[in-house]
C-alpha positions as protocol buffer text, in pm:
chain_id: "A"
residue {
  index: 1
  type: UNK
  ca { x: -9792 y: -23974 z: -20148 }
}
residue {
  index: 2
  type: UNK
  ca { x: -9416 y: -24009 z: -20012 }
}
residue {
  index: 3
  type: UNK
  ca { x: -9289 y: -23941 z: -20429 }
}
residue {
  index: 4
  type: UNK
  ca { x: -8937 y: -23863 z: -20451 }
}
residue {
  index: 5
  type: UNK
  ca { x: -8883 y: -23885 z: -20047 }
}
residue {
  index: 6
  type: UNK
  ca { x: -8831 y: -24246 z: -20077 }
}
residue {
  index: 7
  type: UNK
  ca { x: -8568 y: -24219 z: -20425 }
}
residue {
  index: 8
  type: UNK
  ca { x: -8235 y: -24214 z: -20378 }
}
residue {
  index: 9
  type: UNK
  ca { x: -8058 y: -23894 z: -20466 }
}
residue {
  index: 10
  type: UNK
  ca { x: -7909 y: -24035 z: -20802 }
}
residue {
  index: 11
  type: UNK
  ca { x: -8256 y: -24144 z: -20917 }
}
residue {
  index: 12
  type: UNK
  ca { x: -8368 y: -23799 z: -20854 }
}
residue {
  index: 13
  type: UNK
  ca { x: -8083 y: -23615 z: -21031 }
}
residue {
  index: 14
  type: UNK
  ca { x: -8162 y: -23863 z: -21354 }
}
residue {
  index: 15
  type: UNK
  ca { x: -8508 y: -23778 z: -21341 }
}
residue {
  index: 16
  type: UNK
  ca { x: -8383 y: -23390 z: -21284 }
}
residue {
  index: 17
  type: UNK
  ca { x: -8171 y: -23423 z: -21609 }
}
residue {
  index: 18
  type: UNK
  ca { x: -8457 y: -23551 z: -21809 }
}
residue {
  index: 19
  type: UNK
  ca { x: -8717 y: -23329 z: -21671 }
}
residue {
  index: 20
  type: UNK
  ca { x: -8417 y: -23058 z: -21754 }
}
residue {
  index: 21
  type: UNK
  ca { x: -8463 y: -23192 z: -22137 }
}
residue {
  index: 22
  type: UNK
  ca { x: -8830 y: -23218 z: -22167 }
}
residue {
  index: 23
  type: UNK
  ca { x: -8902 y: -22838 z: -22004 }
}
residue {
  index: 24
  type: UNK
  ca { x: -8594 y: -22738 z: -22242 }
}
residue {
  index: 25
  type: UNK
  ca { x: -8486 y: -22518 z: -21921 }
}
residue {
  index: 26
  type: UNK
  ca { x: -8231 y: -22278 z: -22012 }
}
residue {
  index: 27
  type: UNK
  ca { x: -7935 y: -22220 z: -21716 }
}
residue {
  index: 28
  type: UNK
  ca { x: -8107 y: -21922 z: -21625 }
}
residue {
  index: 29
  type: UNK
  ca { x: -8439 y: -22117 z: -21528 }
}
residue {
  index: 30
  type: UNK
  ca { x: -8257 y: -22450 z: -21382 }
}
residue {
  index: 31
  type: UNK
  ca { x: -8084 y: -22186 z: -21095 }
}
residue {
  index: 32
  type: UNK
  ca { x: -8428 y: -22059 z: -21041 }
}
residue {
  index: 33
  type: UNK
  ca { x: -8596 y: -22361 z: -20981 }
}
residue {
  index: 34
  type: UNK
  ca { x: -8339 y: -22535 z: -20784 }
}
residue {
  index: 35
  type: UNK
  ca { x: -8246 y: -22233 z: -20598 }
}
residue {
  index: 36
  type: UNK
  ca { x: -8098 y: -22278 z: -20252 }
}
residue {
  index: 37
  type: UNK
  ca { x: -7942 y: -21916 z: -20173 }
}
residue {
  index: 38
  type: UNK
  ca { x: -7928 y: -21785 z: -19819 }
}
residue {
  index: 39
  type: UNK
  ca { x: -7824 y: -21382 z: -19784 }
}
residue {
  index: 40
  type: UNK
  ca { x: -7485 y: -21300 z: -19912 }
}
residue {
  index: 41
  type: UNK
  ca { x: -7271 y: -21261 z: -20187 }
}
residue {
  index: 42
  type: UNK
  ca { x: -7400 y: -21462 z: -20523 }
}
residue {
  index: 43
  type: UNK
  ca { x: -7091 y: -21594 z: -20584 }
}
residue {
  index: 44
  type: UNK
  ca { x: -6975 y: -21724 z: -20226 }
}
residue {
  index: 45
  type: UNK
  ca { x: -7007 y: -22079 z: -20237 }
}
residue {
  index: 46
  type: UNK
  ca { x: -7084 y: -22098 z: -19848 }
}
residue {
  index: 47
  type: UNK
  ca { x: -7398 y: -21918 z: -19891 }
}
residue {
  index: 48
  type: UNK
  ca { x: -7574 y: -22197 z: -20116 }
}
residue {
  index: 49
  type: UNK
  ca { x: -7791 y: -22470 z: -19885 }
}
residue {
  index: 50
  type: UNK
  ca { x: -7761 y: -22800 z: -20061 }
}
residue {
  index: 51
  type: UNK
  ca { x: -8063 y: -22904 z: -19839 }
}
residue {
  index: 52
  type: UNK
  ca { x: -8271 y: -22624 z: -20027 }
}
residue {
  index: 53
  type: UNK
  ca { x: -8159 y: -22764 z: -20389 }
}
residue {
  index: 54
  type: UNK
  ca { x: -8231 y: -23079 z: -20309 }
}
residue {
  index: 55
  type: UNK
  ca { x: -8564 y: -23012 z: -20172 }
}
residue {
  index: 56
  type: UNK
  ca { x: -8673 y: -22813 z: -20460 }
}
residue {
  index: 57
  type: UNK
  ca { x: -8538 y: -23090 z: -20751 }
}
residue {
  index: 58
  type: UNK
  ca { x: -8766 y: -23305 z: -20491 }
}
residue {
  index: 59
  type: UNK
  ca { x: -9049 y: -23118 z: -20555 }
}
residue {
  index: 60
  type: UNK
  ca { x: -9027 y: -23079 z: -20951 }
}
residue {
  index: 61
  type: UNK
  ca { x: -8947 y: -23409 z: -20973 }
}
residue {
  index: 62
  type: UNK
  ca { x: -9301 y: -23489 z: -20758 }
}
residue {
  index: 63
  type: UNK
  ca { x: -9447 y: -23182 z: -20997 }
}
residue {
  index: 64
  type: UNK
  ca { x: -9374 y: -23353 z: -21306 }
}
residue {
  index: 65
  type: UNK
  ca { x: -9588 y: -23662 z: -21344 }
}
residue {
  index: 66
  type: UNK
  ca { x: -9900 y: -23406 z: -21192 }
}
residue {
  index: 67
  type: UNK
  ca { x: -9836 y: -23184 z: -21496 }
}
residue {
  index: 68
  type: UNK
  ca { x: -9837 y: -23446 z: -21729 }
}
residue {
  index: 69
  type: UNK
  ca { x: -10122 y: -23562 z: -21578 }
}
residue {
  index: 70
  type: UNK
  ca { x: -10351 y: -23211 z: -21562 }
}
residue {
  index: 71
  type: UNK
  ca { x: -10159 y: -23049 z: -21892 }
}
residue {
  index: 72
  type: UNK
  ca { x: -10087 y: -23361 z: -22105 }
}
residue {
  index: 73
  type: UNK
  ca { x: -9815 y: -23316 z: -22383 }
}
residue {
  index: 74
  type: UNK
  ca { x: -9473 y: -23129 z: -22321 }
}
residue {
  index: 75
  type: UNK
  ca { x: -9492 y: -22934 z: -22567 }
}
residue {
  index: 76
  type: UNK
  ca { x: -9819 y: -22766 z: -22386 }
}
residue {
  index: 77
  type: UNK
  ca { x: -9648 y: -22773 z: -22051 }
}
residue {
  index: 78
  type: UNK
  ca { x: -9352 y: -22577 z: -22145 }
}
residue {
  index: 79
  type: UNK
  ca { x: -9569 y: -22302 z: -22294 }
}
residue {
  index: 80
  type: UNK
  ca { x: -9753 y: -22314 z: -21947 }
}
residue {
  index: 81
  type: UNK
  ca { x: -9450 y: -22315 z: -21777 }
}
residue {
  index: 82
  type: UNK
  ca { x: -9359 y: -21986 z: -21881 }
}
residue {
  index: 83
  type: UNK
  ca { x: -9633 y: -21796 z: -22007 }
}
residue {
  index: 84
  type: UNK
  ca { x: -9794 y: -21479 z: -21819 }
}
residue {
  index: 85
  type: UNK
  ca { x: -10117 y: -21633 z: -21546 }
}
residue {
  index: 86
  type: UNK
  ca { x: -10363 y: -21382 z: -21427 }
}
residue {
  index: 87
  type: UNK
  ca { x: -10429 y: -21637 z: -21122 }
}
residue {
  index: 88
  type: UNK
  ca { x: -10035 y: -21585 z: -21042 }
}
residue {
  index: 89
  type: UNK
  ca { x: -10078 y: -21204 z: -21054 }
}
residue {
  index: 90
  type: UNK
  ca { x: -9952 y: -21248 z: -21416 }
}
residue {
  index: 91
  type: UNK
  ca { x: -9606 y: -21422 z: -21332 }
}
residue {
  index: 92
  type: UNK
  ca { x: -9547 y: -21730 z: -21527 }
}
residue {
  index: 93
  type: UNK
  ca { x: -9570 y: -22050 z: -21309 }
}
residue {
  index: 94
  type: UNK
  ca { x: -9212 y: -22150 z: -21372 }
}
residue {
  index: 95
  type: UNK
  ca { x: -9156 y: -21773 z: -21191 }
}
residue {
  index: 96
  type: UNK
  ca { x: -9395 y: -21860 z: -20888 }
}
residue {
  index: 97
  type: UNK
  ca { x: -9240 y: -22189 z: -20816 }
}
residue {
  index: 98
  type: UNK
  ca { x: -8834 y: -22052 z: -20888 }
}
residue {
  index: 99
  type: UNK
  ca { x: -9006 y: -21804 z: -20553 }
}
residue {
  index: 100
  type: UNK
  ca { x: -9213 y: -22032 z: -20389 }
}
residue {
  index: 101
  type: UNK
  ca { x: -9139 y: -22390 z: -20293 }
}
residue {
  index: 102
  type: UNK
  ca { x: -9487 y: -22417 z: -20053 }
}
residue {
  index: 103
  type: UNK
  ca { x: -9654 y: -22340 z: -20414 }
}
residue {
  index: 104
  type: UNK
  ca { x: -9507 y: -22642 z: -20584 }
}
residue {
  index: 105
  type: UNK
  ca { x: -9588 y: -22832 z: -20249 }
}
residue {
  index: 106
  type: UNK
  ca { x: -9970 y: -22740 z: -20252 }
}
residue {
  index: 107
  type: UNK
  ca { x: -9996 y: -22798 z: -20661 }
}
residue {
  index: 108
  type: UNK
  ca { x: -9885 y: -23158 z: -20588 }
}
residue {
  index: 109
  type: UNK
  ca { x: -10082 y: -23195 z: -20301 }
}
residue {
  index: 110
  type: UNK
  ca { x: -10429 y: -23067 z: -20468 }
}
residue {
  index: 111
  type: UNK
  ca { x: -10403 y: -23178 z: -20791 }
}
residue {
  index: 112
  type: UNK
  ca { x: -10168 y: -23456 z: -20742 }
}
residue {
  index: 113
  type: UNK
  ca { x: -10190 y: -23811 z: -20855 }
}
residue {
  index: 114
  type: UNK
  ca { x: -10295 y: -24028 z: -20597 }
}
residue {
  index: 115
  type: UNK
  ca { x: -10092 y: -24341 z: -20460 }
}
């Protein structure tokens, strides 16, 4: 499954935007997610990796359409999104995959629609 590999970066950004809506991500949560921050000062603009951002708006764009498939309605997704998982150590999954891009990769990968 190539997903968003194969979308130009402006269909990814609209889907970003909408999946943005339908999570109800606050600005806290959308830096999280997209990430992209090497070592260094927060607020110098050199140390953020457009690469990285892209990659991870990628991923959640590839994520989406596998939650909607294993969760079903948004409104049950963005509770899942955020609440506490024992099988995440008790972090919320929306915590896990702010930290861990290879998470979002294998959830897409294992319980991911097929082509």
């Amino acid at each position: 499954m190539n997903g968003s590999n194969e979308m130009p970066l402006t269909a990814v950004l609209a889907r970003w935007d909408a999946i943005v809506i339908r999570w109800d991500l606050d600005p806290e949560e959308r830096s999280a997610l997209v990430g992209g921050f090497r070592d260094g000062p927060v607020d110098d603009v050199e140390t953020y990796e457009l690469i990285c951002g892209e990659r991870r708006m990628r991923l959640i764009v590839d994520l989406e359409p596998v939650l909607n498939k294993v969760i079903g309605d948004e409104e049950r997704i963005r509770g899942w999104l955020r609440a506490s998982n024992s099988n995440l150590g008790g972090r919320s999954p929306i915590g896990v995959m702010a930290s861990s891009p290879e998470w979002m990769s294998w959830i897409i990968a294992h319980l991911g629609l097929a082509a």
